[in-house]
N, CA, C and O of each residue as an XYZ file, in Angstrom:
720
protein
N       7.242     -4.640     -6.111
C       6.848     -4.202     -4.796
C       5.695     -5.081     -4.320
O       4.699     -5.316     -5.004
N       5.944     -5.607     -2.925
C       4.689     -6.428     -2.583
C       3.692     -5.333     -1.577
O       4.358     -5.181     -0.553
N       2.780     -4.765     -1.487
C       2.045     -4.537      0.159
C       0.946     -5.241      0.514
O       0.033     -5.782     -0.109
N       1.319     -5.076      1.983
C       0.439     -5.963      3.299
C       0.189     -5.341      3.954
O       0.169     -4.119      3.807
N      -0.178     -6.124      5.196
C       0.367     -5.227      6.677
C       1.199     -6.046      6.920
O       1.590     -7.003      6.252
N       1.545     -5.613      8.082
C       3.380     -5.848      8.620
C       3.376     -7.374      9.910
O       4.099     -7.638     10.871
N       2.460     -7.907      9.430
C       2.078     -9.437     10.031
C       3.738    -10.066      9.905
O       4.254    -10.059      8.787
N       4.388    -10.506     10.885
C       5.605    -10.707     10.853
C       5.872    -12.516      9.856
O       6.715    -12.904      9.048
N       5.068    -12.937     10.279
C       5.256    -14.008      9.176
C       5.447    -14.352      7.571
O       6.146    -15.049      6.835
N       3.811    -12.917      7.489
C       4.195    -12.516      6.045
C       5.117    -11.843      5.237
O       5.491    -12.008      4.076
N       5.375    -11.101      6.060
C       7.233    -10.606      5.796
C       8.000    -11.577      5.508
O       8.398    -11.758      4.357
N       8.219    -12.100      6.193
C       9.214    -13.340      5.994
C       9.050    -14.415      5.049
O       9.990    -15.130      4.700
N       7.522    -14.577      4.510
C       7.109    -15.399      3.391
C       7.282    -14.600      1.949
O       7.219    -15.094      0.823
N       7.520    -13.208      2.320
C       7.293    -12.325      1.368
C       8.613    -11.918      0.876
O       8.617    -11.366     -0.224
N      10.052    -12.130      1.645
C      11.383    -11.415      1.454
C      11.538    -13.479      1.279
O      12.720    -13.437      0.938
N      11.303    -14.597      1.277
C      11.824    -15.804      1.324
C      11.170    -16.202     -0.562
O      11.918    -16.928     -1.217
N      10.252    -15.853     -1.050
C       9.523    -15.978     -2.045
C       9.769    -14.861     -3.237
O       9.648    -15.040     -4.449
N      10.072    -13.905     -2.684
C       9.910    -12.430     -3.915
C      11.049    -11.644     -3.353
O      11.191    -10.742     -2.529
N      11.922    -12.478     -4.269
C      13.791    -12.269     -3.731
C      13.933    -10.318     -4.530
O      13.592     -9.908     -5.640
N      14.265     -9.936     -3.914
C      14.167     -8.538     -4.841
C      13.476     -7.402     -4.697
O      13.777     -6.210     -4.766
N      12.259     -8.137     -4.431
C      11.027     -7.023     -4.213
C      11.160     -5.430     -3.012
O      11.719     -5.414     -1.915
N      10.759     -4.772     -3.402
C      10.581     -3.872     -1.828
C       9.398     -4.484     -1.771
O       8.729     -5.269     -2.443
N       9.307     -3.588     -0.256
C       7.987     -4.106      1.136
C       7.253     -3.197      1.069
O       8.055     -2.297      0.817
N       5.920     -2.557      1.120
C       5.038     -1.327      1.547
C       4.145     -1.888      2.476
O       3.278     -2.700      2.153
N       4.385     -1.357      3.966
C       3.218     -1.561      4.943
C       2.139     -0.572      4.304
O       2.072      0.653      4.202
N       1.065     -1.975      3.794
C      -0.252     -1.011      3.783
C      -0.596      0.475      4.196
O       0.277      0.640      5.049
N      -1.240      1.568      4.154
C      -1.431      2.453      4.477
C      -2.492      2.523      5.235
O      -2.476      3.133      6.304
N      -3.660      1.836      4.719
C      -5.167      1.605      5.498
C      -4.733      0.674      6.854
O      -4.870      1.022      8.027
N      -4.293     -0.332      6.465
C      -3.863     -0.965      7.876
C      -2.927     -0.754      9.002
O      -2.862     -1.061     10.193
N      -1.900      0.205      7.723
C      -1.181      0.938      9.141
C      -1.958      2.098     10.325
O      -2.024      2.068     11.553
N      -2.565      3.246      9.126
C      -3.971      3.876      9.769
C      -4.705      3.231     10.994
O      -4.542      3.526     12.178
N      -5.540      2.295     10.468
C      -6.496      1.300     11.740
C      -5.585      1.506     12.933
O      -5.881      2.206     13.902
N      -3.751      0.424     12.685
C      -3.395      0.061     13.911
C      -3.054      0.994     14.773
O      -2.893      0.757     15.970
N      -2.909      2.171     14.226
C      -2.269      4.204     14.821
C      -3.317      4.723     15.253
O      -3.219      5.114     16.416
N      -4.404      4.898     14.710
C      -5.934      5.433     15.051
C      -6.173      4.708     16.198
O      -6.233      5.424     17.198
N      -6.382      3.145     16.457
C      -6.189      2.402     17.780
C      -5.243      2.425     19.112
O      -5.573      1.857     20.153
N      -4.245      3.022     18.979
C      -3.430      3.788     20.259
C      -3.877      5.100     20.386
O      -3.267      5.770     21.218
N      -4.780      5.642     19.782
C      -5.382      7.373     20.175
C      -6.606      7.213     20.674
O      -7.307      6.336     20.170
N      -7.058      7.907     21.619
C      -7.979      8.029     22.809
C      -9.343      8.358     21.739
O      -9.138      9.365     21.062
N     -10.293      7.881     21.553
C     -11.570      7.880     20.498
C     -11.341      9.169     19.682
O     -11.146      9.309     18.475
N     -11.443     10.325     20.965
C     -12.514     11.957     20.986
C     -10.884     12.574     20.163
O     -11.146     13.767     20.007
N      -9.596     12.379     19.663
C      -8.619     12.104     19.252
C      -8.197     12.088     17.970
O      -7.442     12.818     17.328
N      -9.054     10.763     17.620
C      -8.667      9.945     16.359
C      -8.867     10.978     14.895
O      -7.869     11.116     14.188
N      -9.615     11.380     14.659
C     -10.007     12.623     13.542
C      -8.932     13.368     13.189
O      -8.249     13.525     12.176
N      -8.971     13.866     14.509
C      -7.142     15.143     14.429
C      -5.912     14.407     14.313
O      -5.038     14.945     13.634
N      -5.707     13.504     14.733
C      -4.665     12.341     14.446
C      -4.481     11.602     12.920
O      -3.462     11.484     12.240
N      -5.660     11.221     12.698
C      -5.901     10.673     11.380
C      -5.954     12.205     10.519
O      -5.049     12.129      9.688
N      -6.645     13.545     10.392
C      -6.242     14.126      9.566
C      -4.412     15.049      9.447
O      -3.983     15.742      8.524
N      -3.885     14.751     10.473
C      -2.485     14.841     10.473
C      -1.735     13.944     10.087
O      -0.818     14.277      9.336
N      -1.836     12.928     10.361
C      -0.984     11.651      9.883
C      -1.548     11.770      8.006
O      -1.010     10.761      7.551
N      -2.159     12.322      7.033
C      -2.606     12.002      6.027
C      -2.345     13.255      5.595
O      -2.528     13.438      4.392
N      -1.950     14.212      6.271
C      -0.687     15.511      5.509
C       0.384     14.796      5.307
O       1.255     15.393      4.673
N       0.614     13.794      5.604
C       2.225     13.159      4.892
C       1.758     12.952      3.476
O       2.246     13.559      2.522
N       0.943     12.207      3.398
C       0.859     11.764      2.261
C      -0.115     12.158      0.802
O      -0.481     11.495     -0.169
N      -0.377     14.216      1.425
C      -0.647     14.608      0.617
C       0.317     15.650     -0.150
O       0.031     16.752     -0.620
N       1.323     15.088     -0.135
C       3.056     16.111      0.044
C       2.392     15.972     -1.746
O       1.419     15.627     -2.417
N       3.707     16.509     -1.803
C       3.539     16.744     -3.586
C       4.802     16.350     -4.212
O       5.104     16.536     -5.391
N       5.662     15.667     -3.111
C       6.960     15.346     -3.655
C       7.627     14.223     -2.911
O       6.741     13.977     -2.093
N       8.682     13.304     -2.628
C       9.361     12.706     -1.827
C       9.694     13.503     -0.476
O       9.137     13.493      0.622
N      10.764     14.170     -0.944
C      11.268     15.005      0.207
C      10.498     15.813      0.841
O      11.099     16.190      1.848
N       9.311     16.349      0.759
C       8.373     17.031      1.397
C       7.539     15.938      2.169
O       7.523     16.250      3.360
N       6.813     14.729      1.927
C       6.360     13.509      2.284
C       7.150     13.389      3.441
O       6.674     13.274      4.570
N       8.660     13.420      3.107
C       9.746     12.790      4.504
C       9.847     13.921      5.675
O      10.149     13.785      6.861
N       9.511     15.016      4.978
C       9.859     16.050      5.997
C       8.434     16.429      6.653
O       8.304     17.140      7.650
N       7.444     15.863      5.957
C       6.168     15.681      6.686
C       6.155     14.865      7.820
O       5.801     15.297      8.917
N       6.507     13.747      7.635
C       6.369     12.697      8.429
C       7.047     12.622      9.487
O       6.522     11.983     10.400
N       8.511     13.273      9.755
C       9.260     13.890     10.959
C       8.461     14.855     11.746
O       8.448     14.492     12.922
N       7.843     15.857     11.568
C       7.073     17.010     11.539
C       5.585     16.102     12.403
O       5.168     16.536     13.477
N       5.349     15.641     12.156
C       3.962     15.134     12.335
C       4.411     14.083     13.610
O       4.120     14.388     14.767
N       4.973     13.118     13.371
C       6.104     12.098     14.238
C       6.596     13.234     15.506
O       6.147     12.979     16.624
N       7.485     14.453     15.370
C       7.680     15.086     16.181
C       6.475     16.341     17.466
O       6.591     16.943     18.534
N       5.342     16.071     16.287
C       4.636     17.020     17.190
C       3.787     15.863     18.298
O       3.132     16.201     19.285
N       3.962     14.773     17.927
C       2.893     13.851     18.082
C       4.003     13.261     19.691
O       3.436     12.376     20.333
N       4.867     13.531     20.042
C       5.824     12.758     21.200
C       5.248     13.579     22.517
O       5.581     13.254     23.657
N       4.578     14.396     22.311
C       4.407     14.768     24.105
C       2.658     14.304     23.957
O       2.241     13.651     24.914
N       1.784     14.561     22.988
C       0.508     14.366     23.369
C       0.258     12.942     23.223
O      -0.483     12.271     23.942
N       1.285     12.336     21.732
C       0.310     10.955     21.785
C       2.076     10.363     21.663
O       2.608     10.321     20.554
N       2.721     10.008     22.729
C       4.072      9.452     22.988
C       3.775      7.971     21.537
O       4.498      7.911     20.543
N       2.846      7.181     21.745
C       2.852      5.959     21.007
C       3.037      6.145     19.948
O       3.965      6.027     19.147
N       1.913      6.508     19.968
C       1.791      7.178     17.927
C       3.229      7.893     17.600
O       3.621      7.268     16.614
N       4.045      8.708     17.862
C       5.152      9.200     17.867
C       6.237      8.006     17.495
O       6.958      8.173     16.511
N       6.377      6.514     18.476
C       6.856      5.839     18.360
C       6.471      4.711     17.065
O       7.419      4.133     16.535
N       5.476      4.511     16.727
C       5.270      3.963     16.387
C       5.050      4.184     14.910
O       5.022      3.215     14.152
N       4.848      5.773     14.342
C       5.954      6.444     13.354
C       7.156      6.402     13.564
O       7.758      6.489     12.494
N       7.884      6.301     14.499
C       9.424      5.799     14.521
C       9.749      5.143     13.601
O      10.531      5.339     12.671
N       8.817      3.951     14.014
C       9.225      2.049     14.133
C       8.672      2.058     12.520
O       9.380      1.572     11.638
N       7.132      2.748     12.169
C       7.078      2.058     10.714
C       7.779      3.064      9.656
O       7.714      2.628      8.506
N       8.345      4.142      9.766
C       9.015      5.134      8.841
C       8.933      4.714      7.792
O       8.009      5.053      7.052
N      10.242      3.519      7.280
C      10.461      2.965      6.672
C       9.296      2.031      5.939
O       9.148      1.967      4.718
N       8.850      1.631      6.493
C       7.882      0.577      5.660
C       6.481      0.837      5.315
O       5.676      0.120      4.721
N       6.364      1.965      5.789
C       5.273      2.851      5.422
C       5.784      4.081      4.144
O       5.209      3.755      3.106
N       6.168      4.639      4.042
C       6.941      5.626      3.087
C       7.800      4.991      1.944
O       8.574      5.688      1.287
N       7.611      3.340      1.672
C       8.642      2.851      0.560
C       8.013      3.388     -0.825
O       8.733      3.617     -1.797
N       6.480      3.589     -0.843
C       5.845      3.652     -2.163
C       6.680      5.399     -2.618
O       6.527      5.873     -3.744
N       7.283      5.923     -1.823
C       7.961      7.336     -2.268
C       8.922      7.124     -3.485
O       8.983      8.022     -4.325
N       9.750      5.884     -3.648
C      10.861      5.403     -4.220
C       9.873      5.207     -6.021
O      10.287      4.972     -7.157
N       9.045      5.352     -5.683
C       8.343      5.256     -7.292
C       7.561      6.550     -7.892
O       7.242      7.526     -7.212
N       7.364      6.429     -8.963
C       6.690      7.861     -9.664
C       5.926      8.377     -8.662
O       5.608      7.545     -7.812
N       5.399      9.858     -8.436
C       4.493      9.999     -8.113
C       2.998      9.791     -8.460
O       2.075      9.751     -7.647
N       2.911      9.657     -9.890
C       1.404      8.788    -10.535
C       1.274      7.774     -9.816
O       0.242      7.532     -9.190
N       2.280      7.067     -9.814
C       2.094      5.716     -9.068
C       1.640      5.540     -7.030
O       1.353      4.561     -6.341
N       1.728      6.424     -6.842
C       1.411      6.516     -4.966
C       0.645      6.554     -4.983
O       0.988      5.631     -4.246
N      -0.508      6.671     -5.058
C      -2.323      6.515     -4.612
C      -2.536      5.068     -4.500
O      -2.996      4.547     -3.485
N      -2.098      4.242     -5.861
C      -2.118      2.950     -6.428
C      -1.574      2.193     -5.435
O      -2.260      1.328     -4.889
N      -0.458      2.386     -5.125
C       0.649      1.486     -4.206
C       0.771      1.532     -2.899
O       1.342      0.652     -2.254
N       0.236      2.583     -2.391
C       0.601      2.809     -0.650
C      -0.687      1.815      0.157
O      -0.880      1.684      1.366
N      -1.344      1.285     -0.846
C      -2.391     -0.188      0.138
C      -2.988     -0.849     -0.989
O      -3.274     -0.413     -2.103
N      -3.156     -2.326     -0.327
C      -3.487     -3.278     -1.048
C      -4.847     -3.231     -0.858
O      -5.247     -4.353     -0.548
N      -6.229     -1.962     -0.936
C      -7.056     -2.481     -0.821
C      -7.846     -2.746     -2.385
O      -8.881     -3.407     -2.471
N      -7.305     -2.243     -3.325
C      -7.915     -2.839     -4.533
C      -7.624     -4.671     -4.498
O      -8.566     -5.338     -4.928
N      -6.924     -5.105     -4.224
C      -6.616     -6.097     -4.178
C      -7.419     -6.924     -3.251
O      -7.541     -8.140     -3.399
N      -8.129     -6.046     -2.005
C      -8.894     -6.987     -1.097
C     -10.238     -6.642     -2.077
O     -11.102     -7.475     -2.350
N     -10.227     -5.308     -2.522
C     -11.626     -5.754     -3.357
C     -11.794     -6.539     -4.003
O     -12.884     -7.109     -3.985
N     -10.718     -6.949     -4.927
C     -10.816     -7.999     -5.943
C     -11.614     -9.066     -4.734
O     -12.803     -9.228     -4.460
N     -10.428     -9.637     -4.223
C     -10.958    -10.704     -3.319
C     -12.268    -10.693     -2.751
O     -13.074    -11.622     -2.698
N     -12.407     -9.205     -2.220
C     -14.027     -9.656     -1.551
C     -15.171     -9.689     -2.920
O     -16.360     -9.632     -2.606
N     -14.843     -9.775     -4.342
C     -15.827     -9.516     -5.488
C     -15.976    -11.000     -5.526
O     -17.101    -11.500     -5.568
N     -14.378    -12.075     -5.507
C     -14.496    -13.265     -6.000
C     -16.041    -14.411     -4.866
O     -16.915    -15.267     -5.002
N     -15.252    -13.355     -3.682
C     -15.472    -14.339     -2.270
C     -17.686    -13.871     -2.978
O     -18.515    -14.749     -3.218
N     -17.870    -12.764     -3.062
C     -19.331    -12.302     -3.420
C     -20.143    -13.723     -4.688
O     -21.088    -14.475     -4.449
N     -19.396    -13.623     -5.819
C     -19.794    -14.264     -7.252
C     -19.649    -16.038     -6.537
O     -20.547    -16.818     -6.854
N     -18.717    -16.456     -5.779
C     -18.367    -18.044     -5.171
C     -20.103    -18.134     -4.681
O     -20.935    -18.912     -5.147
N     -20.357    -16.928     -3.449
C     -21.216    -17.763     -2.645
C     -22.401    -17.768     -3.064
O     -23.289    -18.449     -2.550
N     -22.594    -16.814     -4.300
C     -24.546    -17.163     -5.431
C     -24.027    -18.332     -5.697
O     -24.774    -19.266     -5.408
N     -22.607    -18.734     -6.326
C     -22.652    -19.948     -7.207
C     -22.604    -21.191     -6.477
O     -22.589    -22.299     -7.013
N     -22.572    -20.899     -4.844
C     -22.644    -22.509     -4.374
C     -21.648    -23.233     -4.390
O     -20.467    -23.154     -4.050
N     -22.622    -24.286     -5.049
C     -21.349    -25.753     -4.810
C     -20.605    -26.254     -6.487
O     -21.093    -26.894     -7.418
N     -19.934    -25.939     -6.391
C     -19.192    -26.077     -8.212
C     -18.771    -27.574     -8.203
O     -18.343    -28.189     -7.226
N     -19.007    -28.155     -9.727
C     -18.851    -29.138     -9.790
C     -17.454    -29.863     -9.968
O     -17.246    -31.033     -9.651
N     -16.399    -28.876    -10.599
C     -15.358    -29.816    -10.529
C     -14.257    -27.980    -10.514
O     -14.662    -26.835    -10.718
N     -12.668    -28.562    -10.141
C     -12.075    -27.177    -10.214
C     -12.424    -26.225    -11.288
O     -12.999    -25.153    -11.102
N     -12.055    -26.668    -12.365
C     -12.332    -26.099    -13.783
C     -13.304    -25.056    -13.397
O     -13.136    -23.841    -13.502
N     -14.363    -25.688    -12.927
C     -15.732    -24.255    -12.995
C     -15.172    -22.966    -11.879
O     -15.133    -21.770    -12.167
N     -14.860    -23.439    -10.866
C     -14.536    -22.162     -9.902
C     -13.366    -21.003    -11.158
O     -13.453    -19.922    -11.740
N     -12.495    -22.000    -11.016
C     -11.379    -20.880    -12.348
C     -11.969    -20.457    -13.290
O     -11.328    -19.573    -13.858
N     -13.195    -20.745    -13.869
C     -13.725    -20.511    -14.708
C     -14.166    -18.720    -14.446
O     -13.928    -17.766    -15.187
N     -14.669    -18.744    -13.503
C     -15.557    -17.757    -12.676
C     -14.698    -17.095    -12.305
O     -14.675    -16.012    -12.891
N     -13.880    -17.235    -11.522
C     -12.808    -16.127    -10.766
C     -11.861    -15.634    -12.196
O     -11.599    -14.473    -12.509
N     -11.531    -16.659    -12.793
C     -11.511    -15.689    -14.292
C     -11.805    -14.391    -14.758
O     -11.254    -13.296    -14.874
N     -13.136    -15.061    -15.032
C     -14.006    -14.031    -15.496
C     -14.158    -12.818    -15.014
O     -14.191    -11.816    -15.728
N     -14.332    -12.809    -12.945
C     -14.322    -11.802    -12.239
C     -12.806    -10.614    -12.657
O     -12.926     -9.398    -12.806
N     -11.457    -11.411    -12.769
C     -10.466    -10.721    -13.051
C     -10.437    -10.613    -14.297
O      -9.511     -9.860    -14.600
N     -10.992    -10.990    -15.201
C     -11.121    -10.401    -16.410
C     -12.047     -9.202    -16.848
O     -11.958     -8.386    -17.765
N     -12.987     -9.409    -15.825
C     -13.859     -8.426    -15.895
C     -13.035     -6.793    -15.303
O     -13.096     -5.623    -15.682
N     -12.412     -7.414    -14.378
C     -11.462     -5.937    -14.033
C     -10.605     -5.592    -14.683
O     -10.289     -4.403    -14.638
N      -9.851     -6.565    -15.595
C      -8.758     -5.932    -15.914
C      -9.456     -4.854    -17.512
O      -9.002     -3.805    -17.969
N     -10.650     -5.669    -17.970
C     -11.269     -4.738    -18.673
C     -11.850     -3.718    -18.387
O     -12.549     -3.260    -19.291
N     -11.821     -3.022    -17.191
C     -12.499     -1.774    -16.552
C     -10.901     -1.232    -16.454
O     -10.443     -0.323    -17.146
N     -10.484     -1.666    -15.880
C      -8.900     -0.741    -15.621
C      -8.253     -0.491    -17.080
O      -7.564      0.522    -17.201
N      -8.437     -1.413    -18.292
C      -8.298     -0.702    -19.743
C      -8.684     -0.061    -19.910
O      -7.956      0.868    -20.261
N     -10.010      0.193    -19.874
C     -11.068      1.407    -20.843
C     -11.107      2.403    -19.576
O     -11.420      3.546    -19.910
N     -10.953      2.297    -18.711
C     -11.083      3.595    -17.825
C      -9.902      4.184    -17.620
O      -9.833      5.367    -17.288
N      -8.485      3.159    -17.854
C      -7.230      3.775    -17.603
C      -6.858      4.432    -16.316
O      -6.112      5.384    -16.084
N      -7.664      3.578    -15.449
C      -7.548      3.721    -13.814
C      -5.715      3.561    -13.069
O      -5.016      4.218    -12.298
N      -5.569      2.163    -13.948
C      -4.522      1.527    -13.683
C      -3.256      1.752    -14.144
O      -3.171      2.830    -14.732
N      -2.006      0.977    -14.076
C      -1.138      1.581    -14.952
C      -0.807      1.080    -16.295
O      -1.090     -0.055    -16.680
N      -0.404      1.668    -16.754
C      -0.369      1.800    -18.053
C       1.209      1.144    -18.984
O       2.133      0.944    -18.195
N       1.442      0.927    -19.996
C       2.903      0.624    -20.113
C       3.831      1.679    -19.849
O       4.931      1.649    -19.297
N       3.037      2.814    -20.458
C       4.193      3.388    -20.359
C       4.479      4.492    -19.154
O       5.328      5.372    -19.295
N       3.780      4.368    -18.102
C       3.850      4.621    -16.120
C       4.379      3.632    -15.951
O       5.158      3.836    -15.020
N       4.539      1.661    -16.584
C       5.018      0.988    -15.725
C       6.756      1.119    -15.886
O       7.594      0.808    -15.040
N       6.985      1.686    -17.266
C       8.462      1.888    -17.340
C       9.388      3.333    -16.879
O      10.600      3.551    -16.888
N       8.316      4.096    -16.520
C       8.747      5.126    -15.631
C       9.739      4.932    -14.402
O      10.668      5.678    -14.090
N       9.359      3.846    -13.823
C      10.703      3.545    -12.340
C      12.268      3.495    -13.233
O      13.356      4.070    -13.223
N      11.580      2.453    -13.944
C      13.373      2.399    -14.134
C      13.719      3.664    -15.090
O      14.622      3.138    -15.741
N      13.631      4.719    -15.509
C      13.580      5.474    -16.275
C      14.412      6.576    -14.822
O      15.583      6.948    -14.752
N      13.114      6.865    -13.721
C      13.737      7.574    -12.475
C      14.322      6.968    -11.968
O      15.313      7.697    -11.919
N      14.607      6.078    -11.446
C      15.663      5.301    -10.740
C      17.029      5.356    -11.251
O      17.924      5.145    -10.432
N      17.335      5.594    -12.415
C      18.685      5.350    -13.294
C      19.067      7.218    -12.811
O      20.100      7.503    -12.205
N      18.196      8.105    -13.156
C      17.922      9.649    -13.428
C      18.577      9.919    -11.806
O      19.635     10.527    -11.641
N      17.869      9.436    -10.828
C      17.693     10.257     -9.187
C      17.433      8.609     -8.215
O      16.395      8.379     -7.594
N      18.402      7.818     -8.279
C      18.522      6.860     -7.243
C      17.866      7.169     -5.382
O      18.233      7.596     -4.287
N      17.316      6.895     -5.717
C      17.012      7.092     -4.044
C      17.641      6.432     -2.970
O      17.774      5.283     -3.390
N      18.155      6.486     -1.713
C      18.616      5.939     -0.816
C      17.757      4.814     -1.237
O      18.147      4.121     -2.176
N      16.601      4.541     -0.640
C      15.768      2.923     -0.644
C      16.272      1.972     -1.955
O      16.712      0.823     -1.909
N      15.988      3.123     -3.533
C      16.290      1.978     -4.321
C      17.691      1.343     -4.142
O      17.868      0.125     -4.104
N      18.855      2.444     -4.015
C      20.278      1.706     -3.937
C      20.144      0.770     -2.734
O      20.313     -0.416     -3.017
N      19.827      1.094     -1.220
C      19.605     -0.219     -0.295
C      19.417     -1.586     -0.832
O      20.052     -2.595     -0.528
N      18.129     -1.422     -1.955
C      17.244     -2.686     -1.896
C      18.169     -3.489     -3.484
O      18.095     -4.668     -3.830
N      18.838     -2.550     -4.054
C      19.471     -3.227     -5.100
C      21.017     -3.776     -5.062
O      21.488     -4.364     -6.036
């Protein structure tokens, strides 16, 4: 599974490169761009409705959230309505995996943390003398995480990562048969 936001280029770099993969539109970035079609005094009640989807406790409750929420939302906020239309799908793919696994997967912002830790440790260190040293460092930074996500067991684990195919074989979901 790759997630982004739904930048149309990166899609296309992303289904041309990672033959196989499903798609997850970010969740935080889908948020921002939905919260931004609602009138300021708005956004709170919007944003804490749109985030009953995704405190469901199951797939099918998640989907029947998101109709529900999508449907109440067409006479006060017509956009937002539509625009749950339009991302249904690419917002709701992280459903097709364990539920342990959805907190983890529905946005890439651990991943911008990483990045904003490397972009932090680059600019004390200046001007590096040859490639070797930068890899050296950004190394270290992802080594340093992947040793916090061991000992804290934040992350997943082997045996959560063999859980999909375990449910997938068990209870196929529409998405997985689509995408396979």
């Amino acid at each position: 599974m790759v997630i982004s936001d739904a930048h149309q280029g990166l899609k296309g770099a992303i289904q041309a490169a990672v033959h196989g993969a499903s798609w997850q539109r970010c969740l935080v970035h889908f948020m921002r761009y939905l919260l931004a079609l609602v009138p300021k005094p708005a956004t709170e009640m919007v944003a804490a409705s749109v985030r009953t989807v995704f405190a469901q406790p199951d797939a099918s409750s998640a989907r029947e959230q998101w109709g529900t929420v999508a449907d109440r939302s067409r006479t006060s906020a017509p956009r937002v309505a539509d625009l749950m239309d339009d991302a249904e799908t690419d917002v709701r793919a992280y459903l097709t995996f364990p539920r342990d696994h959805w907190r983890l997967i529905w946005s890439n912002n651990p991943l911008e943390r990483r990045k904003k830790e490397v972009k932090r440790r680059t600019d004390v260190g200046g001007i590096f003398h040859n490639p070797a040293a930068v890899i050296r460092l950004v190394g270290a930074v992802l080594n340093e995480q992947h040793d916090e996500w061991q000992v804290a067991g934040r992350y997943f684990s082997a045996e959560s990562l063999a859980k999909p195919r375990k449910e997938a074989t068990a209870d196929p979901s529409p998405a997985l048969l689509a995408a396979g």
